[in-house]
BALOBA-1460 file (C-alpha; in Angstrom, 3 decimals):
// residues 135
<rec num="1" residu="x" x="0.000" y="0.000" z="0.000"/>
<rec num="2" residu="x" x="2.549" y="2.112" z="0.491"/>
<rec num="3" residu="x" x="4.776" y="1.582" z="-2.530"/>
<rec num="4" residu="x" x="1.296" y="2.256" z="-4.285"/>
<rec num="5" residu="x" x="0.709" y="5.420" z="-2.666"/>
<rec num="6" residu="x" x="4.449" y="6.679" z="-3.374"/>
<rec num="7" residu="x" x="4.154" y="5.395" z="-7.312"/>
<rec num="8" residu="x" x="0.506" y="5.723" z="-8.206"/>
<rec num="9" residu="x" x="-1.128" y="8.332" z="-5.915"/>
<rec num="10" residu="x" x="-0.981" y="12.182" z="-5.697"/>
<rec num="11" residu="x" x="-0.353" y="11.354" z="-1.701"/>
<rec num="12" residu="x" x="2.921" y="9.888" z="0.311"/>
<rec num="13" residu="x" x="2.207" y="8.434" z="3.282"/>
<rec num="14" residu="x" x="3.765" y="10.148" z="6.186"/>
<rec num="15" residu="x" x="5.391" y="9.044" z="9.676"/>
<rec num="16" residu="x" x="4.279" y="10.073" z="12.812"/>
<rec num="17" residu="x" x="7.296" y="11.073" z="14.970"/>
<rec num="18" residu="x" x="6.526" y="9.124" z="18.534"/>
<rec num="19" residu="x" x="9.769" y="10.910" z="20.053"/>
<rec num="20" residu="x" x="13.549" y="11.710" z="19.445"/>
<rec num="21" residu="x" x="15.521" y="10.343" z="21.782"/>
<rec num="22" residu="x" x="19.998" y="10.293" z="22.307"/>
<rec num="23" residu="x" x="22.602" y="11.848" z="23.694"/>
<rec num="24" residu="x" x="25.629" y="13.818" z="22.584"/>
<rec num="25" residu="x" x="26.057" y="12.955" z="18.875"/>
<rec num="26" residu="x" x="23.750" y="9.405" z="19.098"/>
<rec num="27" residu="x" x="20.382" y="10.356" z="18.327"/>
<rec num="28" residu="x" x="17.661" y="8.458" z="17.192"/>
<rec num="29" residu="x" x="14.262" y="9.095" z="15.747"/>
<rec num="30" residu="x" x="11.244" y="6.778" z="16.656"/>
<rec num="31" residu="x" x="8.867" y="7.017" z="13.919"/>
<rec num="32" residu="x" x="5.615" y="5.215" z="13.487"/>
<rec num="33" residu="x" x="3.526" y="4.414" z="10.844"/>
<rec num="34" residu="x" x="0.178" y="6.579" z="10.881"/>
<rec num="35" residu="x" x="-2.987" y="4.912" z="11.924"/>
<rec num="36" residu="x" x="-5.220" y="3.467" z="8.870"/>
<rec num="37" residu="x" x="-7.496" y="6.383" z="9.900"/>
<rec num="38" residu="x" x="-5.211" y="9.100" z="9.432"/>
<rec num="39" residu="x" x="-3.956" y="8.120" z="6.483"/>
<rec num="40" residu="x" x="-4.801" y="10.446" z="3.503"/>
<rec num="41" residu="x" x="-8.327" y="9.997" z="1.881"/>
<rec num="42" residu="x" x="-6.953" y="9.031" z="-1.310"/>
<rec num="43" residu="x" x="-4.999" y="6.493" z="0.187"/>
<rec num="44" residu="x" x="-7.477" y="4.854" z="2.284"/>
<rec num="45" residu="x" x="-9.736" y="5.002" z="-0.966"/>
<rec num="46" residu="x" x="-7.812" y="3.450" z="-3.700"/>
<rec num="47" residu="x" x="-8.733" y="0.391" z="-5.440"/>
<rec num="48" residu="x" x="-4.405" y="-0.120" z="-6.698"/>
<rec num="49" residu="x" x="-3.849" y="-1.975" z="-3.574"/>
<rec num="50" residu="x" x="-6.406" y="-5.639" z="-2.627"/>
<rec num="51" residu="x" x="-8.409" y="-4.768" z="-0.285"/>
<rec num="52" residu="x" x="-7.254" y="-7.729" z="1.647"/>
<rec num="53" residu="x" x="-4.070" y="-5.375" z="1.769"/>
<rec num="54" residu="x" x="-5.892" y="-1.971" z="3.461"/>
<rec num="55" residu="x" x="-7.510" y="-5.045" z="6.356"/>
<rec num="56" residu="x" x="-4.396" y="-5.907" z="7.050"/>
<rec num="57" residu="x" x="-2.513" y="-2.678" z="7.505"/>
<rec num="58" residu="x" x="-4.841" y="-1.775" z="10.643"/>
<rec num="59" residu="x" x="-3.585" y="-4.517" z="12.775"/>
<rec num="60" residu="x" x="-0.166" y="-5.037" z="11.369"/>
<rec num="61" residu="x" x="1.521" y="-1.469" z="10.410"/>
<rec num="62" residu="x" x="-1.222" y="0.847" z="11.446"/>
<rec num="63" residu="x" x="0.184" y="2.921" z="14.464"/>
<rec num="64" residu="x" x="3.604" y="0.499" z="14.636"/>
<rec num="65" residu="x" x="6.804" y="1.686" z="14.819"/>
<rec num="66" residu="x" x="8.932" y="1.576" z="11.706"/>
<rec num="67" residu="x" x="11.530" y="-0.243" z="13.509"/>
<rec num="68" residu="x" x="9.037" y="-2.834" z="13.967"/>
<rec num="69" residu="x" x="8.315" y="-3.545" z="10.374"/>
<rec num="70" residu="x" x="11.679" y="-3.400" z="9.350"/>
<rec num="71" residu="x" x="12.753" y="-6.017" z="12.069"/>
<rec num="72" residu="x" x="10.016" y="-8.334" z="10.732"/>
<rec num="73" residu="x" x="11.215" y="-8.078" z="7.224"/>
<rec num="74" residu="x" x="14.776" y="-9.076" z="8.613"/>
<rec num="75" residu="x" x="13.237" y="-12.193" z="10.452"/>
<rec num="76" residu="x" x="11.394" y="-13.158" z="7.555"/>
<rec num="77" residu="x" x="13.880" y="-13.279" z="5.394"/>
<rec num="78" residu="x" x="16.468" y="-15.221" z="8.258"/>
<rec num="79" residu="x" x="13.644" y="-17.928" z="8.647"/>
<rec num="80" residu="x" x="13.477" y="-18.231" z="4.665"/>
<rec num="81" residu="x" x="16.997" y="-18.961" z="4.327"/>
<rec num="82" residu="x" x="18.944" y="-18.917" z="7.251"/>
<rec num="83" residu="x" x="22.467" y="-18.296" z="5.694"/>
<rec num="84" residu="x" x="21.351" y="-14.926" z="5.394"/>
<rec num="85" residu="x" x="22.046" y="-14.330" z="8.978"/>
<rec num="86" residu="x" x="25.404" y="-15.117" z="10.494"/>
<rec num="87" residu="x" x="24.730" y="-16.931" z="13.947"/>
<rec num="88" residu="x" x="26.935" y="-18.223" z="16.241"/>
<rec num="89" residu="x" x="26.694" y="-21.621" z="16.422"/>
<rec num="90" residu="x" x="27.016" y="-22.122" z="19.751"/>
<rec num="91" residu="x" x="24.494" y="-19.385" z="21.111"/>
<rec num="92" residu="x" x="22.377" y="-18.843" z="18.157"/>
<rec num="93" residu="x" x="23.061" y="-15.302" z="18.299"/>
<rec num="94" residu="x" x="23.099" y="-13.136" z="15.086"/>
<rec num="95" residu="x" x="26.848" y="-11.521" z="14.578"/>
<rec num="96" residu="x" x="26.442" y="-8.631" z="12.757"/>
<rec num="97" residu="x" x="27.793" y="-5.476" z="13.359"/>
<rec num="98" residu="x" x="24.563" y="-3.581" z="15.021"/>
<rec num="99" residu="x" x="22.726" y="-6.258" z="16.716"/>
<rec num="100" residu="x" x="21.452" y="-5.716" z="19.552"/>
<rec num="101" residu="x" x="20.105" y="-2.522" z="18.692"/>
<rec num="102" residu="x" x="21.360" y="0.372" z="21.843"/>
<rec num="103" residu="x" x="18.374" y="0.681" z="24.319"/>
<rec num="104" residu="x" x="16.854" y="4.206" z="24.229"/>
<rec num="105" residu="x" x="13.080" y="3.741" z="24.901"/>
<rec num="106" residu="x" x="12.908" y="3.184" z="29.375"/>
<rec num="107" residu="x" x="8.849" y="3.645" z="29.410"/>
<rec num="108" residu="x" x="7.873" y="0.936" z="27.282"/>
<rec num="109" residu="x" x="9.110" y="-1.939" z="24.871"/>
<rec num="110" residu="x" x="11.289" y="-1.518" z="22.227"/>
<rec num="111" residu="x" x="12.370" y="-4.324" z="20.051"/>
<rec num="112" residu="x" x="16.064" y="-4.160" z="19.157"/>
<rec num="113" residu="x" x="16.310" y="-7.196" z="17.571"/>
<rec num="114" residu="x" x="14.929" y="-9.255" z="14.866"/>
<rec num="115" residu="x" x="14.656" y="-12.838" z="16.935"/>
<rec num="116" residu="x" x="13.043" y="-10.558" z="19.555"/>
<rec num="117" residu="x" x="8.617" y="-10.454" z="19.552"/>
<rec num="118" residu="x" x="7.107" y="-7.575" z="17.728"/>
<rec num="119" residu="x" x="5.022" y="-5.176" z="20.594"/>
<rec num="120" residu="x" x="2.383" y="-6.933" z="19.572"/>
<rec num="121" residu="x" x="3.330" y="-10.483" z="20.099"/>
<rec num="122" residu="x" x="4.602" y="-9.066" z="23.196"/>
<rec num="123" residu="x" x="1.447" y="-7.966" z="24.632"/>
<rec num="124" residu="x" x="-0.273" y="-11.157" z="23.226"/>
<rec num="125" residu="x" x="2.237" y="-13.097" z="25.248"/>
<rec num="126" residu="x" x="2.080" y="-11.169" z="28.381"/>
<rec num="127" residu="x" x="-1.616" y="-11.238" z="28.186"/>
<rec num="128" residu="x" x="-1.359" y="-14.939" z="28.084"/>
<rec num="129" residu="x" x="0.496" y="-15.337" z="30.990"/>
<rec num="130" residu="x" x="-0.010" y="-12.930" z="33.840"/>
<rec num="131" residu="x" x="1.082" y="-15.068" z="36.642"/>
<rec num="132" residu="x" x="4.877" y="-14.085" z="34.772"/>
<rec num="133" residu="x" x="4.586" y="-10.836" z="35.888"/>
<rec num="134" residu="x" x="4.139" y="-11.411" z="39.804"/>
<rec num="135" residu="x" x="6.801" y="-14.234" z="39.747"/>
């Protein structure tokens, strides 16, 4: 939907800016993909993208950070063919330069890594099982 909107449409989607956050010459932006609602009109009305396609942004980009998406993409690709990733064999653990990602969100989750859960998952999973969180 996006690509669509960039190529097709007179209307680019924007980013909502959740916060900047760093220190000294290490900053980093947190943007997040606009809610299905706020997107533009034209967007939200075109027939160039299924409509199977504007369903599924709500739950899955809607409101997300980019971050998020991006990390998914990078997971979906490792689990289609592993030898994409480097791993250590004896961990697991992807070596490349950059992984973890450096914490800079303290309030609330931030995924820094693509074997990591999405916030979503996250929630789903914490949901699931309270009695984790007074353990």
């Amino acid at each position: 939907m996006a690509h669509n909107a960039d190529t097709h449409l007179s209307a680019a989607l924007s980013l909502q800016v959740d916060g900047i956050v760093g220190e000294g010459n290490v900053w980093r932006v947190i943007p997040a993909w606009l809610p299905y609602d706020r997107l533009p009109a034209v967007v939200r009305s075109s027939t160039g993208s299924a409509s199977a396609v504007h369903t599924a942004y709500r739950p899955a980009v809607g409101g997300h950070f980019v971050i998020e998406s991006l990390l998914d993409a990078f997971a979906f690709f490792a689990r289609c063919e592993p030898r994409l990733v480097p791993r250590d064999p004896g961990t697991g653990d992807i070596v490349m330069p950059g992984f973890l990602l450096p914490a800079y969100i303290t309030h609330h989750y931030e995924r820094r890594h693509p074997d990591h859960p999405n916030g979503s998952a996250l929630k789903a999973q914490v949901r699931a099982t309270p009695s984790a969180l007074t353990a």
